[in-house]
N, C-alpha and C positions, 0 to 999 in steps of 0.2 A: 669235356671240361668246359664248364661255364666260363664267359669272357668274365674280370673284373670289370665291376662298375665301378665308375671313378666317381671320387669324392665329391662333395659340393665345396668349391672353393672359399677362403672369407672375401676375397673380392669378388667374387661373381653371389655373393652372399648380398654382398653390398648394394651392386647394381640391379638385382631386381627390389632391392627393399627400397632404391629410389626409383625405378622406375613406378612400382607400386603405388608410393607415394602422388608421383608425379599424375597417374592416371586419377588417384582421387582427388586432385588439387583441382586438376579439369573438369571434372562430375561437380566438386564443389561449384566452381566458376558457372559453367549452366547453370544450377540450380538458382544461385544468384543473380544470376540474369533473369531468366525466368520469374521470380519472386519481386524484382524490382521491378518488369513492365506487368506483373498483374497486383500486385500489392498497393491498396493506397487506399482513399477517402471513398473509389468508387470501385469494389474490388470487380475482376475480370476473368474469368477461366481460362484456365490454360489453354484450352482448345482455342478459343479466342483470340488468346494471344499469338497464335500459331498462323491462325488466317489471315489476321487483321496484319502480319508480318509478310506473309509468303501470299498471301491471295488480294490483299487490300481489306478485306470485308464485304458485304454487301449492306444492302439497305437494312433490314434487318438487326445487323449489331452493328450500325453505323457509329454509335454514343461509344460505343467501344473503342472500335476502330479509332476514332479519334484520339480518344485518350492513351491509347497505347501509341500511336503514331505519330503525335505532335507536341506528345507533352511529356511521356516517360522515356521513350525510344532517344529522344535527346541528350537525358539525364542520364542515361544507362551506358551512351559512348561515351560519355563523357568521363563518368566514374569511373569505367575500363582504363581508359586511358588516364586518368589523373593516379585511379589506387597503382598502375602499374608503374608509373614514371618515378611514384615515391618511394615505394616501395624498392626500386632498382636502385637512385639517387641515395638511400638510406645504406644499400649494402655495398655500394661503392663508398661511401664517404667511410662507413666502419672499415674497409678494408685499406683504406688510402691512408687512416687515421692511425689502425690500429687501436680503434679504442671503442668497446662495447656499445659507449651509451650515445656514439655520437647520432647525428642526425641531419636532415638537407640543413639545416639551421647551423650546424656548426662552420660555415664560412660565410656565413651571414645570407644567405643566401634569399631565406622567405624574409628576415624583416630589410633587403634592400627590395623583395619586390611588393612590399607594403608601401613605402618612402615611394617607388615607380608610382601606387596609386593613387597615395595621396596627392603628388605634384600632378597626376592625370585630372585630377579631381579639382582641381584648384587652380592647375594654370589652363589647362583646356576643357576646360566644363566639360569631361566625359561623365558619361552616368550609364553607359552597360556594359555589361560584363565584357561583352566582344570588346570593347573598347580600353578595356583595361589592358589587354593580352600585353599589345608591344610593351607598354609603358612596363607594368611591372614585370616583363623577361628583362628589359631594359637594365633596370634597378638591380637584377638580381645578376645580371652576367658584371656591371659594375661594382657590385661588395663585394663578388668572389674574386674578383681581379686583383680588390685593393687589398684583400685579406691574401692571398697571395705573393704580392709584391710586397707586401710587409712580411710575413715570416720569410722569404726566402734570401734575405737579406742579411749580412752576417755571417759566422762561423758554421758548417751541419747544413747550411740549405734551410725547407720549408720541411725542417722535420716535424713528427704528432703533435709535439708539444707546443713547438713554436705556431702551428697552426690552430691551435683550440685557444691559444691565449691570445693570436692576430682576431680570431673569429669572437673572442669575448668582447676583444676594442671594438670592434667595428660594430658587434651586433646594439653594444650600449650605446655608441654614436648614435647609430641610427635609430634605435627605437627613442633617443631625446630628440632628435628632427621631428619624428613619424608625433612626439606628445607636442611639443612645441608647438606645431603647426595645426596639429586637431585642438589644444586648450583655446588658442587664438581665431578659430576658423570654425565659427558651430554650422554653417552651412557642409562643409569640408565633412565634419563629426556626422551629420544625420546621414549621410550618403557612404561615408567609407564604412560605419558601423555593421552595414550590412553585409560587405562584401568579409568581412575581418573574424566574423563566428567561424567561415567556411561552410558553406552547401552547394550543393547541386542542383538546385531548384530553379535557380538564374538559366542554367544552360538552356540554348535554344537549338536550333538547325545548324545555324551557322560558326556554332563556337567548335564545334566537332572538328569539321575541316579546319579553322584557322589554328586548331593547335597541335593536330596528329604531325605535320612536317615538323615541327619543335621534337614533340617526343621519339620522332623516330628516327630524329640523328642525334640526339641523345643517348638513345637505348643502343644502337649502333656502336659507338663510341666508348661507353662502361661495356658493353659485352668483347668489345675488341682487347679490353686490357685482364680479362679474364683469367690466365694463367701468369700476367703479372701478379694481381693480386694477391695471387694462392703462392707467389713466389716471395711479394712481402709479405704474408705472414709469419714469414718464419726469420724473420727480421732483413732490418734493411742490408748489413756485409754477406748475409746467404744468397740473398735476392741477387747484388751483383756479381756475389762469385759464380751464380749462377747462368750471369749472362742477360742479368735483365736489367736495362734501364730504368733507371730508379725515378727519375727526375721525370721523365717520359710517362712512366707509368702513371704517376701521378695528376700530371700535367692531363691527360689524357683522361684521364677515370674523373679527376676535380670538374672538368669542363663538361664533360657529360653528365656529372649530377647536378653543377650548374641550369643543363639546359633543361634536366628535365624537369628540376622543380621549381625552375623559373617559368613556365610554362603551365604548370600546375598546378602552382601558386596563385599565377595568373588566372585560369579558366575557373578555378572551386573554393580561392582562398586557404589560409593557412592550415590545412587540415593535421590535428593531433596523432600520433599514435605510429600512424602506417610507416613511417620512413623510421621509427626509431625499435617500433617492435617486431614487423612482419618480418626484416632479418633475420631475426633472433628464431620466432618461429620454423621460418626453414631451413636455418641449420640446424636447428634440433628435429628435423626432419629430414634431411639427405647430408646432413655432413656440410665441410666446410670448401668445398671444392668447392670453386665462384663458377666452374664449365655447368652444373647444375643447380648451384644456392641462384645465382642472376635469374634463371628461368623459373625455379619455384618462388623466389619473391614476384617475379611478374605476377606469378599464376593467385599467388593468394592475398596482394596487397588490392585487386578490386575483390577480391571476395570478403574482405576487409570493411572496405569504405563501402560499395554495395548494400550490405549486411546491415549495417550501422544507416543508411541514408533509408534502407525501407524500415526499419525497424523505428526511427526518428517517423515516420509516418504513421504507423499505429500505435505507439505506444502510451504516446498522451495529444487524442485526440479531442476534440475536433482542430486543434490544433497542429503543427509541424515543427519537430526538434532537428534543429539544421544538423546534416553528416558531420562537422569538428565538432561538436560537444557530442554527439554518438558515439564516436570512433573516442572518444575519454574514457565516456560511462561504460561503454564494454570491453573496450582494448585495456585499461587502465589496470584494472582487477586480475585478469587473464595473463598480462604478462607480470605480473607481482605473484600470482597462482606458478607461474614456469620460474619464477627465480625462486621461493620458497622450495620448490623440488628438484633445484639443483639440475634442470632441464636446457638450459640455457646454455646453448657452448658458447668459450674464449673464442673472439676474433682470431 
């Protein structure tokens, strides 16, 4: 008598349709790596790219070499680490929030570290982008403190709501400082304009290093409150019947999407889209468990910005459309395409 075969489980249904996912999230990410160091004004073959990485190049495809090594290879960590930082930052803050549309921006977070650049710009004549790092993480770990200490103030604590209406004060404050101070300052205006579209084009060698220690006690940080998360969603009196600190959790997940889009604000400017839709994307893609959505937003928020920063290279050339007006023109469409089909799950 034949053994029964045992059933295929819905949870073990589950876990490979994320793992699945998760292996083409990776394949995607390659590919965008790959595409962003041979893609551009001088294009480069992949094999190229391969040598000029792993062998240096030789004489021969030296012009290569270069340009993959000193000019994209920069751009490319960079984007890694900015699409991932917001992308994380984005599904913390929706999870902290409880609220779909929020984004790094709902505690004010990118326009205190605009206000970091401008006063960088204006009280200490900085003008590169490395230089910008401190000033605007500065600005931004400062608005989310004060947006903080104002909702938590009162009856309920720093509950969603008191926190989107502390993060509407603050963000109007500051963006009338950030006008104020560019209508009265046209020197201030030629230099900040540039950093404020958002691109990757600034990055050089040195921005890599000075921002990966930011994002990686950031990422640290929202991954550690992981199963808090998945514990507020199901509201805040479940959360603590459940045994989880509520205030903690928050506390915790806020300051790491603080850091990380104060930092990534910092290195590429306020880039559109990633922190507000790549969430969205992968829980409609593995569900809403944060043990898995934190890892798949890493994985597809530089596939994201990547995507958008080479595609901003050929698209209307001979010129170059900075990555945040990319990440609009294609993120924009695509996720109004996933809420029209009902694709989109509730926080």
């Amino acid at each position: 008598m034949s053994a029964a075969v045992p059933l295929s489980t819905p949870r073990s249904s589950l876990v490979r349709r994320r793992i699945g996912w998760t292996v083409a999230a990776v394949a995607a990410l390659l590919v965008a790596v790959l595409l962003s160091l041979a893609v551009g004004a001088r294009p480069v073959a992949p094999g190229h790219v391969l040598d000029a990485l792993l062998h240096g190049g030789d004489g021969t495809y030296a012009t290569d070499t270069a340009v993959v090594r000193e000019m994209r290879l920069p751009r490319t960590l960079v984007g890694l680490m900015v699409g991932a930082g917001l992308a994380l930052a984005g599904t913390a803050l929706q999870g902290i929030t409880r609220n779909p549309i929020a984004d790094p921006g709902i505690l004010g977070i990118s326009h205190g570290a605009a206000v970091g650049v401008v006063l960088a710009i204006m009280l200490a004549g900085v003008e590169s982008v490395t230089g910008y790092v401190w000033w605007a993480f500065g600005g931004a770990a400062l608005a989310s403190v004060a947006v903080y200490a104002i909702a938590s103030r009162g009856r309920g604590g720093a509950s969603p709501v008191k926190l989107a209406l502390a993060g509407a004060a603050i963000n109007a404050l500051l963006v009338s400082l950030t006008t104020a101070v560019l209508t009265t300052q046209a020197s201030v205006l030629d230099k900040f304009r540039f950093w404020q579209v958002g691109s990757l084009s600034a990055s050089d060698t040195g921005l890599a290093g000075r921002i990966w220690p930011f994002l990686l006690v950031g990422a640290v940080l929202v991954l550690s409150v992981a199963r808090g998360l998945d514990a507020l969603a199901l509201g805040e009196d479940v959360a603590k019947g459940l045994g989880r600190n509520v205030a903690a959790v928050r506390i915790t997940g806020g300051l790491g999407a603080t850091v990380l889009t104060g930092a990534g604000v910092a290195a590429a400017g306020p880039i559109a889209f990633v922190g507000l839709a790549v969430p969205h994307i992968a829980r409609a893609l593995v569900g809403g468990d944060h043990r898995w959505l934190l890892p798949m937003s890493a994985l597809l928020g530089p596939v994201v910005l990547l995507a958008a920063d080479t595609a901003g290279r050929v698209f209307f050339p001979p010129g170059e459309v900075p990555a945040g007006v990319m990440t609009a023109l294609i993120g924009v469409p695509f996720l109004v395409a996933l809420v029209r089909r009902k694709r989109v799950a509730a926080v």
